[in-house]
N, C-alpha and C positions, 0 to 999 in steps of 0.2 A: 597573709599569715606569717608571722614571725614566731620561730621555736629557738628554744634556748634549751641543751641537754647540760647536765648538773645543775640544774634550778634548784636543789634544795641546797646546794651548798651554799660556801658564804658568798665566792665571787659571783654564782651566777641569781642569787636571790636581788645583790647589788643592781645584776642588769634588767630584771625584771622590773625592780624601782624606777631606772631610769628611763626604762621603754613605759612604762605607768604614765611617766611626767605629759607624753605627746601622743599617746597610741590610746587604742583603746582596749579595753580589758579580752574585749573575746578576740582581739587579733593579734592578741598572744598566748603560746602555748610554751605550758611550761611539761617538759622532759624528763621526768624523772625515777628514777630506782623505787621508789615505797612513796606513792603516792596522798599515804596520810599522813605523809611527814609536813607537805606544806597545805595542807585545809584553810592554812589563812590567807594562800592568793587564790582558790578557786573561791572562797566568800566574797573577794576582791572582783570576781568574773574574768581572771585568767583562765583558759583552759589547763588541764593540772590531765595528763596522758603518763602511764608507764610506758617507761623505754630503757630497759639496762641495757650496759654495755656487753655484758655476759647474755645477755637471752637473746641472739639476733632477728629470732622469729619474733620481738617486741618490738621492733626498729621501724618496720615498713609501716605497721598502724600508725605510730607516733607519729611518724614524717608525714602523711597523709595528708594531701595540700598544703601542703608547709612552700612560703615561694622562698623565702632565708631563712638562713639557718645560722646559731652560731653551736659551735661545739665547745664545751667547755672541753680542756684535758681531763683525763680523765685525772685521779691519785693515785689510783694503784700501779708505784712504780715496777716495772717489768711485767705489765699485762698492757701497757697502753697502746703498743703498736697492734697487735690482732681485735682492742677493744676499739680503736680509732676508725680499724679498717672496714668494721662492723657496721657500723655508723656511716661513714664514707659510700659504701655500697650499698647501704640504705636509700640515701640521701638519692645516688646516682636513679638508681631503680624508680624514685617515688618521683621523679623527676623535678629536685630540688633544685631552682634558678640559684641559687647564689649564697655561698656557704663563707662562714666566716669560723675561725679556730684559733685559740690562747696557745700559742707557742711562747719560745724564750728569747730574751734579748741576744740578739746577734748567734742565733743557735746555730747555722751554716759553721761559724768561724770558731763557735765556746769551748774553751775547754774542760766545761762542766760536765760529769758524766751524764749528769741529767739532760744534758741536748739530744742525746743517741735518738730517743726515739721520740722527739719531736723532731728532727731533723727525717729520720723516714716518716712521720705523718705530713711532714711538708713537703715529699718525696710522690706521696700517694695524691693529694689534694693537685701537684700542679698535673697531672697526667688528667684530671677535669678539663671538661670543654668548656663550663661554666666559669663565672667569675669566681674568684678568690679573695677573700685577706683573711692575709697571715700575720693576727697580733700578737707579734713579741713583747711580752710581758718581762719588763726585769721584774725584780725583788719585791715583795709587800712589805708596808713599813708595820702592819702587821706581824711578820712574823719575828719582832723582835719584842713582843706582849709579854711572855714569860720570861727572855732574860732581863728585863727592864724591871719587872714585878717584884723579883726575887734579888738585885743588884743591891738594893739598898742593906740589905740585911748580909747578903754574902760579902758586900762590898769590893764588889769586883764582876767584869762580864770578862765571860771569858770565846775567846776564837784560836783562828789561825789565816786570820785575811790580812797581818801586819799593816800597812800605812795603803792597802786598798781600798778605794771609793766604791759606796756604793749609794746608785742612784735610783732610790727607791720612792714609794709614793705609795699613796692607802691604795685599796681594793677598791674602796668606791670609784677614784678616780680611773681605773682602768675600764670598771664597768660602764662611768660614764662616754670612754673611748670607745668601747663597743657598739652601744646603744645607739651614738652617733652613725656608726660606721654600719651599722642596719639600717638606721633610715633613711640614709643616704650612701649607700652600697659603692665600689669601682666598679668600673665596666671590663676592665681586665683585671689579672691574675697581679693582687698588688702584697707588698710587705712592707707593714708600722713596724718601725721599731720604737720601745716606746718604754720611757724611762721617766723618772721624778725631775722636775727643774731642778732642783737641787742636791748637793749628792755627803756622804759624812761617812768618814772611819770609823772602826769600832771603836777608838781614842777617843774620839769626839762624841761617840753615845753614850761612853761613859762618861764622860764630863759633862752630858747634858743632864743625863741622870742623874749626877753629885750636883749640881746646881741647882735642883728642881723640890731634891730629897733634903738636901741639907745634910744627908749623910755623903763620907768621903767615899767614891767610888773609883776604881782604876781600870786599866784593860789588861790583861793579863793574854797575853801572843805566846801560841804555843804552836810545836810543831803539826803537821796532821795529820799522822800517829797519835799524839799527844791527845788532840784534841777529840779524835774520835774514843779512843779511850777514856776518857771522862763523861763522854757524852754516853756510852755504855755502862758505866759508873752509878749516871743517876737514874737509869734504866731506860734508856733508849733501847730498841732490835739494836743488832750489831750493823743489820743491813742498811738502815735510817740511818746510824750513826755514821756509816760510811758515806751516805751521799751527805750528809752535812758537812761532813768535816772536808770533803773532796767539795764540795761549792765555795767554802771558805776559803781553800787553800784557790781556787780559780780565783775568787774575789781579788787575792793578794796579787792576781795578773790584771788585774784591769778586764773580769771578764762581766761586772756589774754598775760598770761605769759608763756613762753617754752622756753629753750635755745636748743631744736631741728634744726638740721640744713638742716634740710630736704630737705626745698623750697629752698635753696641757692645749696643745691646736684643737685636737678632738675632743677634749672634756666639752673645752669652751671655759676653763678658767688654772688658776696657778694651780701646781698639785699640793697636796698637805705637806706639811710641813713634818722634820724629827722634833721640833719642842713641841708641837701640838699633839706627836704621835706618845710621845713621855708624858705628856700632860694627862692625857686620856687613858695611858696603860696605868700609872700613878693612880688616878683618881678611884679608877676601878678596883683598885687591891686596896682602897680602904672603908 
């Protein structure tokens, strides 16, 4: 039995797909918060269990013969380490072989503040006696949907990652790293770091997105202050705005960058591409 917790979200619905491609539907169990959110994989004949991260007395059923596991992070930033650990000593109790968890790229070393506490779920998980992997996920080239959408008409994207790469890649392909990395597990306590084959500046999305649109679009570098004040502006929390504007300003260190080719080893092909990811965010806004 293979479980996936965050199943309704978007990366972990991706893994559900991929585990679909070779598995079969009832030896997988999907994990999640409101279970008639996904109705369309239990008609599928995934098993479909509540497990929040917040009810821990939800956790032990879910995990219940589960031999892998993979945990998605959770989202809710500054709840994730007591919601991790929930899960984690679920997992241990229900006597879960072999646990796999989306962590961030190079999170030991990031100076993202976002690493904090995946660095202590990475903390909690090696203290297991069981196997481990720990997939570092960089960036989704998702999450660049809405400034791409809105680019052409603002004509301009705006950051604070100056001439930093980031090497990013869809969701799908990370799920397909996962989905691998379940069916074919480590036998010890292992870490993917795991990054897009290829990598681009905000300069360069904006120029992918002037090319695509036909309208002129620039990148407009701002400080991160700057940045996070705007991002507050168009109604972001203040508290979002600050982890974004503080990932940007990391990007500007080389904190989203890798020429590893790890996740493209484990997809089992090249990751998506930024003109494909323009071309698709493009299409959808019209």
């Amino acid at each position: 039995m293979i479980a996936v917790t965050g199943a309704s979200g978007a990366l972990g619905r991706h893994v559900i797909d991929a585990l679909l491609e070779t598995e079969a539907p009832s030896s997988i169990r999907a994990i999640v918060r409101s279970p008639e959110k996904v109705a369309d994989l239990a008609a599928r004949g995934v098993q479909v269990v509540r497990g929040d991260y917040d009810a821990p007395e939800t956790l032990g059923t879910a995990l219940a013969g589960v031999d892998r596991l993979l945990i998605i992070s959770s989202s809710e930033i500054g709840k994730r380490t007591p919601q991790h650990r929930a899960v984690i000593e679920a997992a241990k109790a229900t006597g879960v072989g072999f646990i796999a968890y989306t962590s961030l790229l190079r999170a030991d070393t990031s100076p993202l503040a976002l690493a904090e506490e995946h660095v202590a779920t990475e903390a909690m998980l090696a203290e297991l006696s069981v196997p481990v992997a720990v997939l570092r996920n960089g960036w989704y080239l998702e999450n660049f949907h809405s400034a791409i959408v809105s680019a052409p008409e603002l004509g301009a994207i705006a950051g604070a990652s100056g001439e930093g790469r980031i090497s990013a890649a869809l969701r799908a392909d990370y799920a397909a790293a996962a989905a691998s990395v379940l069916r074919d597990p480590p036998t010890a306590q292992t870490v993917y770091e795991l990054a897009g084959d290829t990598s681009f500046t905000r300069a360069e999305l904006a120029a992918e997105v002037a090319r695509q649109s036909g309208k002129p679009v620039v990148y407009n570098d701002m400080s991160q202050a700057e940045y996070a004040a705007l991002l507050i502006k168009v109604g972001l929390p203040e508290g979002f705005a600050a982890i974004l504007a503080d990932s940007d300003a990391g990007t500007a260190k080389g904190a989203l960058f890798s020429d590893d080719r790890t996740l493209s080893r484990l997809a089992g092909r090249p990751t998506g591409t930024l003109a494909a990811a323009v071309a698709t965010a493009l299409a959808a806004a019209k």
